[in-house]
C-alpha positions in Angstrom: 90.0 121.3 133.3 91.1 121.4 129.7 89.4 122.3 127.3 90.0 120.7 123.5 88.8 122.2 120.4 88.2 120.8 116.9 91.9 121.6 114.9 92.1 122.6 111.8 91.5 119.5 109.5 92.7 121.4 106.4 91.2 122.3 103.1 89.2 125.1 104.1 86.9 123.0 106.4 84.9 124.9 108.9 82.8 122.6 110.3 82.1 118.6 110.7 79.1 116.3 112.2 80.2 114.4 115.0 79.5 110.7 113.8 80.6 108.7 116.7 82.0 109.4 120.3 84.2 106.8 121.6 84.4 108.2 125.2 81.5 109.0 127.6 81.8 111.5 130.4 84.0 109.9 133.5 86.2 108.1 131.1 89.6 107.8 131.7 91.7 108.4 128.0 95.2 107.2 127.2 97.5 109.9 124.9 96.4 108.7 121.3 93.2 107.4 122.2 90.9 107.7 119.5 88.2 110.1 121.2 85.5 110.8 118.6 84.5 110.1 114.8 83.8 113.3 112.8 82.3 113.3 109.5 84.0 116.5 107.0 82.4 116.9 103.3 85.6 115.2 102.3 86.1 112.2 104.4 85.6 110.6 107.9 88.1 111.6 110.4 89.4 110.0 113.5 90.3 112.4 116.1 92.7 111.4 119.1 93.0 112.4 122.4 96.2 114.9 122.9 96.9 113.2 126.5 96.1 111.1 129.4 93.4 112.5 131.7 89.9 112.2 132.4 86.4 113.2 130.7 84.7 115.5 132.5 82.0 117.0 129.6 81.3 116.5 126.1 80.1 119.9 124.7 78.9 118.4 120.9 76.3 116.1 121.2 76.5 112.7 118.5 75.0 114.3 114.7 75.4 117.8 116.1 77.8 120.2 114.0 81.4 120.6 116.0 83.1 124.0 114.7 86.7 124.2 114.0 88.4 125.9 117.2 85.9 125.3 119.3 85.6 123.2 122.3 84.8 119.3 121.4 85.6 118.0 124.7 86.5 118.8 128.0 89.5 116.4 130.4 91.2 116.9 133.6 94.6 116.1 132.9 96.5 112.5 134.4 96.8 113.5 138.1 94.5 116.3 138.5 91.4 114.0 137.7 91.5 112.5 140.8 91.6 115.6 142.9 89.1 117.5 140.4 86.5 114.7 141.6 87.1 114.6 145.1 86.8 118.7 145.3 83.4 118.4 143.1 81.9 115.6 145.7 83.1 118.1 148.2 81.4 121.1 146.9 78.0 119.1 146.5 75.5 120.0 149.5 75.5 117.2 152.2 73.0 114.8 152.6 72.3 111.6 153.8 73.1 110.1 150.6 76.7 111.2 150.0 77.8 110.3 153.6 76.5 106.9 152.9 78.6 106.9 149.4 81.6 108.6 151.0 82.1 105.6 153.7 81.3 103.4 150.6 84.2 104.6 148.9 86.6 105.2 152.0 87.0 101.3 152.2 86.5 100.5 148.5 88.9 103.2 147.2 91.8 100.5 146.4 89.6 97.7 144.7 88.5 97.8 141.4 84.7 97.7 141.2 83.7 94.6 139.5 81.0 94.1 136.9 77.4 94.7 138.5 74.7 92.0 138.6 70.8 92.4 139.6 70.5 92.5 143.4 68.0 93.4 145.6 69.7 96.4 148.4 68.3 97.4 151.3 67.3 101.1 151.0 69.9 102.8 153.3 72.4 101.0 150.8 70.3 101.9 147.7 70.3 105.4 148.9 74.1 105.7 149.0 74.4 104.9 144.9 76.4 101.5 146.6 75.6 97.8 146.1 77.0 94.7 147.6 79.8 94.5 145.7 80.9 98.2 146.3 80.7 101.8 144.7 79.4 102.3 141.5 81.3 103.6 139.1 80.4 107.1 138.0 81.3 110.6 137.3 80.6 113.6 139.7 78.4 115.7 136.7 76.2 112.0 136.7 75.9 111.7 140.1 74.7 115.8 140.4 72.2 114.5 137.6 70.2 111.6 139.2 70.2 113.6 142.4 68.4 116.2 140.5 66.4 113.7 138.7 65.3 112.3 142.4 66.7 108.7 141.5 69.1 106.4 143.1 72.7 105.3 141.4 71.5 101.6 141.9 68.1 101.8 140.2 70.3 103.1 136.9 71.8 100.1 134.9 75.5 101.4 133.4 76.4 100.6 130.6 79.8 101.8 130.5 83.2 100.0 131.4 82.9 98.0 134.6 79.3 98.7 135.2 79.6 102.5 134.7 76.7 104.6 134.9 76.6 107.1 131.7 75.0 110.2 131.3 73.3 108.3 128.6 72.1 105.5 131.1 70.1 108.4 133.8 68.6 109.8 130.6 67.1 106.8 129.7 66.0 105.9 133.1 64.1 109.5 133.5 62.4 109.0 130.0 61.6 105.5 130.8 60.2 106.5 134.1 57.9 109.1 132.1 56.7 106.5 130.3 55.6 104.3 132.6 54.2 106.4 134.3 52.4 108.0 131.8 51.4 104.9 129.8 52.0 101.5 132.1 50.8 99.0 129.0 51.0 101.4 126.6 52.3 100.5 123.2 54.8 102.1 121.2 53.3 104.3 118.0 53.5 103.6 114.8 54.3 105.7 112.2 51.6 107.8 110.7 51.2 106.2 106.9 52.5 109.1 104.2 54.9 110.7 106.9 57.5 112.3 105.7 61.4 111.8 107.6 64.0 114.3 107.6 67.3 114.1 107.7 70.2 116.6 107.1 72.1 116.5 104.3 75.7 116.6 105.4 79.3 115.3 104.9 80.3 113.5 102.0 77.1 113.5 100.3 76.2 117.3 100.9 80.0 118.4 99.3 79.4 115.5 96.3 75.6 117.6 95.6 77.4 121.1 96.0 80.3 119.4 93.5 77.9 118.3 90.6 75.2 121.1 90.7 77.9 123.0 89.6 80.0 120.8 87.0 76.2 120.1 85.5 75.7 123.7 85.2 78.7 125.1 84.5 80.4 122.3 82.1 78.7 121.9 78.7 78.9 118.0 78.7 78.5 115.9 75.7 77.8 111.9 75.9 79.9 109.0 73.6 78.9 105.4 73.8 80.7 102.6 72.7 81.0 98.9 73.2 84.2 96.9 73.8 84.5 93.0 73.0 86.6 92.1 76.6 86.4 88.5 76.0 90.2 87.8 75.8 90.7 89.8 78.9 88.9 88.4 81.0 91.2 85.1 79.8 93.8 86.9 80.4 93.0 88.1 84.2 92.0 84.4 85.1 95.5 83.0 84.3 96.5 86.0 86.3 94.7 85.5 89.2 96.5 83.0 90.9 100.0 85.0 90.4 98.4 87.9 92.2 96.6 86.4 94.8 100.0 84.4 95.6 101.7 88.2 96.4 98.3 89.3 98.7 96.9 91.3 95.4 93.4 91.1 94.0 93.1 91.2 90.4 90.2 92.9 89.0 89.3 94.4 85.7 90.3 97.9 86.9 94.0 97.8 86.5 93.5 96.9 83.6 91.2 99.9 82.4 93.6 102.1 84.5 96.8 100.9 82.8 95.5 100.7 79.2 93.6 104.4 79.3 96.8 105.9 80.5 99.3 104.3 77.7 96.3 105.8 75.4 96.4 109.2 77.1 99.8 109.4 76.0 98.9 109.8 72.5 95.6 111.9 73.7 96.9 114.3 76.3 94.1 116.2 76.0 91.9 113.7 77.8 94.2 114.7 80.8 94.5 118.2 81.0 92.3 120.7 82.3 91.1 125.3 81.6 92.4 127.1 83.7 89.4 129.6 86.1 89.5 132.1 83.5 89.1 129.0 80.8 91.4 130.9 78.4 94.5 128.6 79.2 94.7 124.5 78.5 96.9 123.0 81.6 98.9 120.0 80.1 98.8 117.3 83.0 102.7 115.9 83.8 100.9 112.5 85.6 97.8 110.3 85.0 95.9 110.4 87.9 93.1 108.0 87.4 90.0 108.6 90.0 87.3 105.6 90.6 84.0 106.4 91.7 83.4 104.3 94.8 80.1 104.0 97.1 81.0 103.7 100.4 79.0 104.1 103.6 79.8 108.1 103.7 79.0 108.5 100.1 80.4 108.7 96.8 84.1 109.7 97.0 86.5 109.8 93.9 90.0 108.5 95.1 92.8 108.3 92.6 95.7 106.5 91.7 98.8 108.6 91.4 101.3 108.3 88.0 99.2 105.6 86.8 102.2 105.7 83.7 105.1 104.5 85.8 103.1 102.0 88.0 103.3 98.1 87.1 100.0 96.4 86.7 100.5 94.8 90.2 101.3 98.3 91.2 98.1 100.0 90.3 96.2 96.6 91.7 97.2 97.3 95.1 96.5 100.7 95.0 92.8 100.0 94.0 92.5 97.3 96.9 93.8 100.2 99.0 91.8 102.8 97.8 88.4 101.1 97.7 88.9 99.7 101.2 89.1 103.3 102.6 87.1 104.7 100.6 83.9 101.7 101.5 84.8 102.9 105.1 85.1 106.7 104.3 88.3 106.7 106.2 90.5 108.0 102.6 93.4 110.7 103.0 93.0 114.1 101.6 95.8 113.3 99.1 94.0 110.3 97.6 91.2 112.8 97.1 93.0 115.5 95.6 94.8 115.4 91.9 92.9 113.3 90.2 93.1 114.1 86.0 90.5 111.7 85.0 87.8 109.7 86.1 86.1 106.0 86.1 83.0 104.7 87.0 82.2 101.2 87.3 78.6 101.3 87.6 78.2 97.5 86.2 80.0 96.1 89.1 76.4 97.1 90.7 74.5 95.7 87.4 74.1 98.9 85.1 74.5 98.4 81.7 74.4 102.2 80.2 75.4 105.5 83.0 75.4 109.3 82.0 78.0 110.3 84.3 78.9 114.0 85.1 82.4 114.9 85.1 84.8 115.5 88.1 85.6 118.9 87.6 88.0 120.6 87.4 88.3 117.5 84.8 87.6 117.2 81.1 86.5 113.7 80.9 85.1 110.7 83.1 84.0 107.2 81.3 80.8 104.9 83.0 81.9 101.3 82.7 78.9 99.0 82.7 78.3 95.8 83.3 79.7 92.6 80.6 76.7 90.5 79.0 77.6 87.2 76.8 76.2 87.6 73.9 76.2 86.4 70.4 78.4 88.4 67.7 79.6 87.1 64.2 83.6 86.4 63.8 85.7 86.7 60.8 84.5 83.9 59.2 80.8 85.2 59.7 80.3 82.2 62.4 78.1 83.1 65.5 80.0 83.1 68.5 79.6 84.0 72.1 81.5 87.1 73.1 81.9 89.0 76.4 80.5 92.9 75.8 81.0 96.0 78.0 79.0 98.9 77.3 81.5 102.0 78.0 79.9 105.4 77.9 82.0 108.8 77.9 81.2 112.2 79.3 83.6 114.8 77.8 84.0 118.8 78.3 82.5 120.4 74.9 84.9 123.2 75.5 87.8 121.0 74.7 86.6 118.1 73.6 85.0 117.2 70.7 83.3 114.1 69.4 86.1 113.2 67.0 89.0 113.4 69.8 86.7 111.5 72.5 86.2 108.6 69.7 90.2 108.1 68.7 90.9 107.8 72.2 88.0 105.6 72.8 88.7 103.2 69.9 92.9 103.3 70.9 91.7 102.4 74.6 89.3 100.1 73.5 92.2 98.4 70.9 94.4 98.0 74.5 91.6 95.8 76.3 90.3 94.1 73.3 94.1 92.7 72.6 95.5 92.9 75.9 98.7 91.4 74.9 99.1 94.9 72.9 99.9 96.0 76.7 103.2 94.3 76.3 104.4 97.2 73.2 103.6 99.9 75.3 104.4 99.1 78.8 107.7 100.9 80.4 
């Protein structure tokens, strides 16, 4: 047997929650297989099996912790499975049972067992783990466990490939067996009203707690609120629609914050710098990096768009699409996760109006986006007149930031969206 231990997934990781197994023990796996889901404080990770073989134990059970360079999984390799069995059914003490199964197999052994149906076996037949339409599929390690368990193969339905009995599937058939015996009408419990459940706080969601306790504690933040007037954008995106959509591109509103806050950051580059860990240096950022706070099924993660500056508005569309789609399914690359110089949070596209967000360090600055109202405001003739408003509300770094530098960046961002034809002058 092989043995296959957790690799190093990088950034320092030393441990991940083993989300989902995509094998069972007695499965055969293909070279590139994905084996098992595992769940780092950065992202969810797909791991693959390194060659063809066989399963012969799982040592991490499904929301245990696997350690890095440890064993995961154990395989017989492609040609030493089937020898590795047939030594193990060997080595088993004799009885009755297994010289039933044995002659089962002898004149099954070239036929692929078929799917299982209910049927009713004659006990010699039962005894032997074989119905009427030959063996049962399962591994040597599950047939050792319902001889222990004092149960026959045929009274466990498998739930595996072909009719395959799991580990899983004896398991179930012990506890069930408790039960009934136990308790023959008994009816499951209900929860006791007031009782409290636990769960561990891991992954994603345990890196993004460790993350802000310490940019809330260690960065003296200071809020800036501001509304914009985004009626003649969202004109503007509506003609655009159509033109997108015709080259497999979803136009939101966020390529358009994206592109406008980094033609304003270049007249603000200190909205995309960062201090240095001794915070006696100011590090100039050469690229916009624009992260997006997105809620996926992992938890929050803050993917960002790379050179935001040089990217057409099409560009920076596709990368959102991209970006939020991984992200939703925690499945985003390390890269995407690292770099970012500045951060968005489009809390309205749930329904907020106001956010205090906290920022992304090692960043100076992230902006909550809220949701747009129609509402009345007076034009230039002192007319009333129904305008679309977004509520926009800034977090800066007091140690470089001030209230004056976060409003003129504000107010030449907020000049972008509320003309967006103004993109035009600026735009590469």
């Amino acid at each position: 047997m092989t043995e296959f231990k957790l690799p190093d997934i990088g950034e320092g990781i030393v441990e991940c929650e083993v989300v989902e197994w995509r094998i069972a023990e007695g499965d055969a796996i293909e070279e590139d297989q994905p084996v098992v889901e595992v769940m780092t404080d950065k992202a969810l990770v797909e791991i693959t099996a390194p060659e063809t073989g066989r399963v012969t134990r799982l040592h991490v059970a499904k929301g245990e912790i696997a350690k890095v360079h440890e064993p995961l999984f154990a395989y017989a390799m492609s040609g030493e499975a089937a020898s590795d069995e047939d030594a193990d059914e060997s080595a088993a003490p004799s009885t009755p049972a297994d010289d039933g199964e044995a002659a089962a197999s002898a004149t099954a052994l070239d036929t692929p067992a078929p799917s299982r149906a209910p049927q009713v076996a004659d006990d010699e037949t039962s005894r032997a783990g074989q119905g009427r339409h030959g063996r049962i599929p399962a591994s040597p390690a599950v047939r050792r466990l319902v001889r222990e368990h004092e149960l026959r193969l045929d009274d466990v339905p498998g739930s595996g490939k072909d009719g395959r009995v799991l580990k899983e599937d004896v398991l179930a058939r012990v506890e069930g067996g408790r039960t009934t015996a136990a308790e023959p009408a008994a009816t499951p419990a209900r929860q006791a009203p007031g009782e409290v459940r636990i769960e561990p706080l891991r992954g994603v969601r345990a890196a993004m707690a460790r993350q802000m306790v310490s940019a809330a504690s260690t960065i003296p933040h200071f809020q800036y609120g501001e509304e914009i007037d985004v009626t003649e954008l969202l004109a503007l995106r509506e003609r655009l629609k159509p033109r997108a959509e015709a080259r497999d591109t979803k136009l939101t509103l966020m390529p358009f914050f994206m592109k406008s806050m980094a033609l304003a950051i270049q007249d603000f580059p200190l909205l995309n710098s960062r201090l240095n860990d001794a915070a006696d240096e100011i590090h100039y950022l050469p690229s916009c990096n624009i992260g997006m706070a997105v809620d996926g099924k992992a938890g929050l993660m803050v993917p960002n768009v790379k050179g935001v500056e040089n990217r057409s508005l099409l560009e920076v569309a596709r990368e959102i699409q991209r970006l939020t789609g991984e992200a939703r399914e925690g499945r985003v690359a390390q890269a995407d996760l690292q770099g970012g110089t500045i951060s968005l949070s489009n809390i309205g596209a749930l329904g907020g109006t106001y956010a205090a967000p906290i920022i992304n360090a090692p960043e100076v600055a992230i902006v909550a986006i809220g949701r747009s109202q129609w509402l009345p405001r007076f034009d230039a003739a002192g007319e009333v007149t129904r305008r679309a408003i977004m509520t926009v509300t800034w977090a800066g770094d007091h140690r470089l930031l001030d209230g004056g530098t976060i409003a003129r960046f504000c107010n030449a961002w907020k000049g972008y969206l509320e003309a967006p034809e103004t993109l035009l002058l600026d735009l590469g």
